[in-house]
N, C-alpha and C positions, 0 to 999 in steps of 0.2 A: 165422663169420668173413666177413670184407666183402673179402679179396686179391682175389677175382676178378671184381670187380665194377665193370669199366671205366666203366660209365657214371655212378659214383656218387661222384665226382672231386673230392680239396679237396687245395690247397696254400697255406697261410696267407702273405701278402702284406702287406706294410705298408702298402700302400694301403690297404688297406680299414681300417685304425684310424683311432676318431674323434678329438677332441683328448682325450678321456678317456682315456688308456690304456690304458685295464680295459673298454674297451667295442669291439668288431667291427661294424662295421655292413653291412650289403649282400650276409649270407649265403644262401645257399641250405640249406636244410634238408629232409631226408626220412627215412622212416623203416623199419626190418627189425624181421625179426619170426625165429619160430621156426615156420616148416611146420606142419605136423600130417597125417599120411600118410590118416588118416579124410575130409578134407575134399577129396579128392582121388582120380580115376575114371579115371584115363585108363589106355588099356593099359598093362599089366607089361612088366614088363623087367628082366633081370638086371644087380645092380650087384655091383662087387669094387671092393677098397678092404682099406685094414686095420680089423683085427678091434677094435685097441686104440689107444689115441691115439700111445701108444710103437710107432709099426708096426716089424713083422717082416713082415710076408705082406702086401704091396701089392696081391693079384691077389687073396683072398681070396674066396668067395661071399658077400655081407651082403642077399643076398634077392632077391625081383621082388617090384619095390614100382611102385607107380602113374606110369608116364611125367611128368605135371604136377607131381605133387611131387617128382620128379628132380629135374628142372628148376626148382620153387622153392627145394629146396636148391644148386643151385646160384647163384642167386641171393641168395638170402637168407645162405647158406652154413652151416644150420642144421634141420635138422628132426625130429621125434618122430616115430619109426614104431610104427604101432597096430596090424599084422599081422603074421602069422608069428612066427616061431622069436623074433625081436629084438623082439620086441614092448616098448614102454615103452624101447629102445635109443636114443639120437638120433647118428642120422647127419648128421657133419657133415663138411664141404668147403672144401677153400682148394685155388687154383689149383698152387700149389706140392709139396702133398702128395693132393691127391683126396680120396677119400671112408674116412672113418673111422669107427668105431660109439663111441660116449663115453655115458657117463654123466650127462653134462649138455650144455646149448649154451655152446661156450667160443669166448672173442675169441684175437686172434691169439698172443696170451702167455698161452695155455692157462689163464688166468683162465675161469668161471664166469659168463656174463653175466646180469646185473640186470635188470629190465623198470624203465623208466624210471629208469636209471640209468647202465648203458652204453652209449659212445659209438663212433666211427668218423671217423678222421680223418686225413689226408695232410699230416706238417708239425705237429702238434701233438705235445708230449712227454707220452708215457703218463702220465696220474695228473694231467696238466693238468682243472680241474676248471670250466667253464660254464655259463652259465644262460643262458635264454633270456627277453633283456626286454621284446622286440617281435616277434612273430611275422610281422608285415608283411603279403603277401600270400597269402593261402589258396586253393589250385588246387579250384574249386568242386568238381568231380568227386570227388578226396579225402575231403571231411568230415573231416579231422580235427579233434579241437578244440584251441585253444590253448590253455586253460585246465592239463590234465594236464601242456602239456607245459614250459610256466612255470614248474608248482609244482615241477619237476625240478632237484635239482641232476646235469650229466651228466659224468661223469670218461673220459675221452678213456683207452683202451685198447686199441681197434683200429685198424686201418688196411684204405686199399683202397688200388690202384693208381690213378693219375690219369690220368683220359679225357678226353673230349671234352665231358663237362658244366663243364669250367672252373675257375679258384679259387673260394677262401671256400664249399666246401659239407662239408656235417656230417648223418651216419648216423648215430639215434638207435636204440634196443634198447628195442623195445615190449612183448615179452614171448610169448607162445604165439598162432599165428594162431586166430580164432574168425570165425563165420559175415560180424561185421561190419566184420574187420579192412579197409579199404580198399587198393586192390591199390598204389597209388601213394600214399602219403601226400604232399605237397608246401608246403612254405611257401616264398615268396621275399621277398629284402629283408628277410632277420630281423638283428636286432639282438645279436650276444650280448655277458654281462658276463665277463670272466676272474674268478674269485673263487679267492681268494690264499689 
C-alpha cells in the first residue's frame, strides 16, 4: 500500500490535460515494488502488527526481521518475508493501520496487486484505467526501461497521501524486488492516455 508514502504525491488537475481529453501530459511517474526480506542484512528488530489482515491484535509478535527491509516495507508498503516462523508471509503496511501478515501484497482496497498492472494514485477513481504514451524523461540513475512500462495497461486502485513531490504523479506495481530492481525508479514529463 502506498498511504504512507508522503513523498510520492499525485493530485489530478486540469491543468495538466492536453486538448485531447483522454491524454495527461507533464506526469511524473515512479515506481514500488514488493520487498523481499532475503535481499536485505541489516540488524533485526522486533516488529508487532496484526497477525491477519482483519486485525484483532495490533501489538502482535510478526518476527525480527532485517531493519532495511522494515523500512522498505514501509516504504514500499509491501514485502515477502524469507525467515522465520512467517516465512513465505508478506508483511504489509499503511500508515493508518501498521504492519500486518497477509497472504499476498494488497493495495489499499485490500485487492491483490498485479506486477505491471497496479497503480497508485491521489485523485484518480479506483478502476480508472492508463497507459503510458510517452515516458519523457528517464532519471539516468534509475535505468528503467520504457518499453515494459508502455506495454502496460495500469488501473488505478491505490492511493498515497500528497506531499511535497507536487501534482500529476503516478506509483506503478512492478512486482517482487530482485537484485536489479532500481532503488528509485523515475520518469518525468510522461504523457498518459485515459482508456475508457
Amino acid at each position: 500500500m502506498r498511504l504512507g508514502v508522503g513523498l510520492l504525491a499525485v493530485s489530478v488537475l486540469a491543468a495538466g490535460c492536453d486538448a485531447d481529453a483522454n491524454e495527461w501530459s507533464d506526469w511524473t511517474v515512479t515506481a514500488y515494488y514488493t520487498a523481499v526480506e532475503s535481499y536485505h542484512d541489516g540488524p533485526r528488530e522486533a516488529v508487532h502488527g496484526c497477525t491477519t489482515i482483519d486485525c484483532v491484535d495490533s501489538d502482535a509478535q510478526l518476527g525480527d526481521l532485517p531493519s532495511d527491509f522494515v523500512d522498505a516495507v514501509r516504504d514500499e508498503g509491501t514485502g515477502r518475508i524469507t525467515s522465520g516462523s512467517n516465512a513465505g508471509a508478506y508483511l504489509n503496511w499503511s500508515y493508518d493501520t501498521g504492519f500486518w501478515l497477509d497472504s499476498h501484497p494488497r493495495d489499499a482496497a485490500g485487492e491483490i496487486l498485479q506486477p505491471f498492472r497496479s497503480a497508485a494514485a491521489d485523485g484518480l477513481d479506483p478502476g480508472t484505467l492508463v497507459r503510458l504514451t510517452d515516458c519523457g524523461i528517464i532519471d539516468p540513475e534509475s535505468t528503467p526501461t520504457c518499453t515494459a512500462f508502455q506495454a502496460a495497461e495500469w488501473s488505478i486502485g491505490d492511493e498515497f497521501i500528497p506531499g511535497p513531490s507536487g501534482p500529476h504523479h503516478l506509483d506503478l506495481y512492478i512486482g517482487e524486488e530482485t537484485p536489479e530492481t532500481p532503488a528509485f525508479p523515475l520518469f518525468a514529463g510522461v504523457t498518459l492516455e485515459l482508456l475508457l
